[in-house]
C-alpha positions in Angstrom: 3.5 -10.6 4.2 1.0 -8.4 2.6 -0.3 -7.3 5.4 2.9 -6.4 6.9 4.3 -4.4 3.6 0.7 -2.3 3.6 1.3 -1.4 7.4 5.2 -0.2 6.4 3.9 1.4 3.5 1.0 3.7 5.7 3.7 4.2 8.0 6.4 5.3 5.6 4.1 7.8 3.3 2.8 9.2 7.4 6.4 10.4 7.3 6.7 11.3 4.5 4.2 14.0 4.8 4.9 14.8 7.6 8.8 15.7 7.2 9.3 15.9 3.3 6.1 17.8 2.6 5.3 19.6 5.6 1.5 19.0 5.7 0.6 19.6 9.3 -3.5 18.3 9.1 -3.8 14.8 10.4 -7.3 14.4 8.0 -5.2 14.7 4.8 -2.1 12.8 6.4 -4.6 10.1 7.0 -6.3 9.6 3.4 -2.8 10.4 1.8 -1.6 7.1 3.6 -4.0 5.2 3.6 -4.4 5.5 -0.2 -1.1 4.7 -0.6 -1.6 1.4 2.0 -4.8 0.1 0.1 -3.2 0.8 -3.7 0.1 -1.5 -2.5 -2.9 -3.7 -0.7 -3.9 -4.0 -4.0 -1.1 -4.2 -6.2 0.1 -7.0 -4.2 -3.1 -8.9 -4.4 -3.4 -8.4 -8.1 0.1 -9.4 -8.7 -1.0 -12.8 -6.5 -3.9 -13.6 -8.6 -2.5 -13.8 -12.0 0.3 -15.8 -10.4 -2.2 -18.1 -9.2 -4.6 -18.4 -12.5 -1.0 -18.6 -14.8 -0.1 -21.8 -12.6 -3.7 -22.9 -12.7 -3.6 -23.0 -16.9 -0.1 -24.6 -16.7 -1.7 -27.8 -15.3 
């Protein structure tokens, strides 16, 4: 799953900036996405590990 949301979200930002902001270089497309993929990458996997270290106290 969080593969599949960080592939969306390159995906969806691509568009964006390519339609809502107008920026026609690929290069700055590219890092603008992919930023934005790796930082929900890593949100998700953050989120994940406190989830899993809360249940791990719990027991």
């Amino acid at each position: 799953m969080q593969e599949i949301l960080t592939a969306v979200t390159y995906l969806v930002v691509w568009l964006i900036c390519e339609r809502v902001f107008e920026i026609e270089s690929g290069l700055t497309k590219l890092i603008i996405s992919l930023g934005a993929a790796v930082g929900v990458y890593l949100l998700i996997a953050i989120k994940e590990y406190r989830e899993k270290k809360a249940k791990g106290t719990d027991d």
